[in-house]
N, C-alpha and C positions, 0 to 999 in steps of 0.2 A: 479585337483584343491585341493589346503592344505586348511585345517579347522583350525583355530588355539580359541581355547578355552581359556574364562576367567580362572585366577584362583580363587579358596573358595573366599577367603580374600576380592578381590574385590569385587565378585558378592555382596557376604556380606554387604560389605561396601555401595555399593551404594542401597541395598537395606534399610539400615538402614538409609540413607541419604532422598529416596523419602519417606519412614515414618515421616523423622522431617517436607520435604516440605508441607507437607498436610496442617497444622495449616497456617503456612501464608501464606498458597494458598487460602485458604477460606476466611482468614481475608482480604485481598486483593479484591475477588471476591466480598466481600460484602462491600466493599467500594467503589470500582468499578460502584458496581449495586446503592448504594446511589446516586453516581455521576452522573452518568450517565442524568439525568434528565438538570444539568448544563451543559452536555456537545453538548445534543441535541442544548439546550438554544443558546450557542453561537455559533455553526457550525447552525445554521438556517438565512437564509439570507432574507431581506427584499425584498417585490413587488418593483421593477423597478431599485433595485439596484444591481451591477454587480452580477450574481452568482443566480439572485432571477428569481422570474414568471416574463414573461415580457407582459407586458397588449396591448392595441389597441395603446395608444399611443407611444408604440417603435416601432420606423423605421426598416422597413420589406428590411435585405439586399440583393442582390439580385445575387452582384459580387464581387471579391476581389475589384474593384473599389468604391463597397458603402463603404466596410469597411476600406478605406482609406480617406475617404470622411466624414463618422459621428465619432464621440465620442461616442457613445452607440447604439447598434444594438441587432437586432434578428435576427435568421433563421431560415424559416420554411423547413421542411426537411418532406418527405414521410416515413410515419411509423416507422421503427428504423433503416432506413438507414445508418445514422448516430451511428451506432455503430455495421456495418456489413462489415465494411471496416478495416483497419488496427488499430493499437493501440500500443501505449509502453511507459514505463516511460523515459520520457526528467528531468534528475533531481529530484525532488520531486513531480512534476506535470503528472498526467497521461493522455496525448492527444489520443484524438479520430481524424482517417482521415474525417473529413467532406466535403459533395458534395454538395457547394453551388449553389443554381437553374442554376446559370451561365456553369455549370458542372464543374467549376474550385472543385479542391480541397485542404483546407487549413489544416492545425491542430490545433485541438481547445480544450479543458478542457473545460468538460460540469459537471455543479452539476445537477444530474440527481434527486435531488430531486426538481428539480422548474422546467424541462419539463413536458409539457402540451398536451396531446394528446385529438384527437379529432377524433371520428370514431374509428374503429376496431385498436388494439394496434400494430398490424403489420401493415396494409395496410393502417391506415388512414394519419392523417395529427399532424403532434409532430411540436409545438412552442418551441423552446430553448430559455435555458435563455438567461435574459440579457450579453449580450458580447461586449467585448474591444478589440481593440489590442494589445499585447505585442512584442515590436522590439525582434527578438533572432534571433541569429543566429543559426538554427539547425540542421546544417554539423559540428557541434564541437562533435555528436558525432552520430558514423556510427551504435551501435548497435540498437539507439531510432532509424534511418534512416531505418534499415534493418525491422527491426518489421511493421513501421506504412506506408511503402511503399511496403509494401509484396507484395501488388496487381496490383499496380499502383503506379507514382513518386506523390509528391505534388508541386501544384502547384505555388507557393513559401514555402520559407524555411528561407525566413528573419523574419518572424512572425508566433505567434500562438493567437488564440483568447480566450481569458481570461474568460469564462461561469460559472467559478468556484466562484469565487471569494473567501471567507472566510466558504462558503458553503461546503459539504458535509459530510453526516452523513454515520458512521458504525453501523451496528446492535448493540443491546446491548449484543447478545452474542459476536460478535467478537470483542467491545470494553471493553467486560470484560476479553473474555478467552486470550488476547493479556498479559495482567496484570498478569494472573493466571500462565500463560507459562513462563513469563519472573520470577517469585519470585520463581517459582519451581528450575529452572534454575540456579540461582542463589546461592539457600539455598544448594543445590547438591554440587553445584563447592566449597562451602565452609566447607560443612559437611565431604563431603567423603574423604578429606587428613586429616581431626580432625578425625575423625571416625578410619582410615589407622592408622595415625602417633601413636593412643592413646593402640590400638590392638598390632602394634609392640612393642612400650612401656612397653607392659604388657608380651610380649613376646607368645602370642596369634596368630599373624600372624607372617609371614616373612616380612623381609625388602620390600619395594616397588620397589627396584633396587638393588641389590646384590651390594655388596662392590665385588671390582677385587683385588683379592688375589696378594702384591709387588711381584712381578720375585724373584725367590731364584734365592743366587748367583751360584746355581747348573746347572740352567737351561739354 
C-alpha cells in the first residue's frame, strides 16, 4: 500500500485556516445556543394536533382499515416496538416500520417527543402521537424500501402516517454543533487558498499545481 504525504505548505495552510475558524465557530455556537430556546418553541407541537400527545379523545386505530376510515388517529404499540423494526429516510421524512395491533405493518413518522409511555419503557404500553395519512407512493425509491423492510415487506406502500407533524426537536448540542461544523467548514474552504495563493505570492511556498514546462522544439 503507497502512503502519499501532505506537503509543508499545505499542512501549513490549513492549519492557519482551522486557527481563523475558531472565532466564528464560537460566535455561531453562541448564537445558536441563544436561539435555541425559539427553536424548541416552534418544533413543539400542540395536545391533539398532528405530531402532538394524543389524549382519550383520539381514536384508538386498530387496522390499516381505521386509518382509511378517520382523519386523525393514534396507535397504541407495545413498549418500543415501533422502533424495533425497520427505518430510513423517504425524502426528508424519516419513517419508522410500525405494527399496527392488526399486525399489518405501515410506515409512519413519529415525533417522539409527544409518545407517551405507560409501564416499564420496554415492555409496557407507548400511545403515539397524533397521526394522518399521507397518499406516497413509496416504490419511487428502492433504497428507503431496502432499509425499512429489512425485516419484513410493509403492508402497503401507497401511504405513510404523518406522527410528525411540524414536531421534533434536536438536542441543543446537535442543534448547535450542526452550526459550529458547517462555519468551520466553510471559513477553511475560504482561508486556505487566501492563505496558499498569499504564501506563494510572497514566494514562501511553491505554486499549488506546478506550471508544465512548453515542449522544446528539441524534444
Amino acid at each position: 500500500m503507497r502512503y502519499h504525504r501532505l506537503r509543508f505548505d499545505i499542512w501549513l495552510c490549513l492549519l492557519l485556516s482551522v486557527g481563523v475558524s475558531l472565532l466564528p465557530a464560537k460566535l455561531a455556537e453562541h448564537i445558536r445556543s441563544n436561539n435555541y430556546e425559539d427553536y424548541v418553541e416552534e418544533h413543539t407541537v400542540a395536545d391533539g394536533e398532528i405530531g402532538g400527545k394524543a389524549g382519550e379523545e383520539v381514536f384508538r386505530a386498530q387496522s390499516v382499515k381505521d386509518l382509511e376510515t378517520h382523519d386523525t388517529f393514534t396507535v397504541i404499540s407495545p413498549g418500543i416496538e415501533y422502533r424495533n423494526r425497520g427505518a430510513g429516510y423517504y425524502g426528508n421524512q424519516y419513517l419508522h416500520a410500525l405494527t399496527l395491533p392488526s399486525g399489518e405493518l405501515v410506515a409512519a413518522a413519529i415525533n417522539m417527543d409527544s409518545v407517551q409511555n405507560k409501564g416499564d419503557y420496554y415492555t409496557g404500553e407507548a400511545t403515539l402521537p397524533v397521526g394522518r395519512i399521507v397518499m406516497e407512493d413509496l416504490t419511487s425509491s428502492e433504497s428507503f424500501l431496502s432499509q425499512i423492510e429489512y425485516k419484513e415487506p410493509l403492508s402497503r406502500r401507497d401511504f405513510y402516517i404523518d406522527m410528525r407533524g411540524g414536531g421534533g426537536k434536536v438536542s441543543q448540542e446537535d442543534y448547535t454543533e450542526s452550526a459550529v461544523m458547517l462555519v468551520q467548514a466553510l471559513t477553511v474552504i475560504i482561508f486556505f487558498p487566501l492563505f496558499h495563493a498569499l504564501g506563494s505570492k510572497l514566494g514562501i511556498f511553491p505554486a499549488f499545481f506546478a506550471k508544465k514546462k512548453p515542449p522544446s522544439e528539441w524534444d
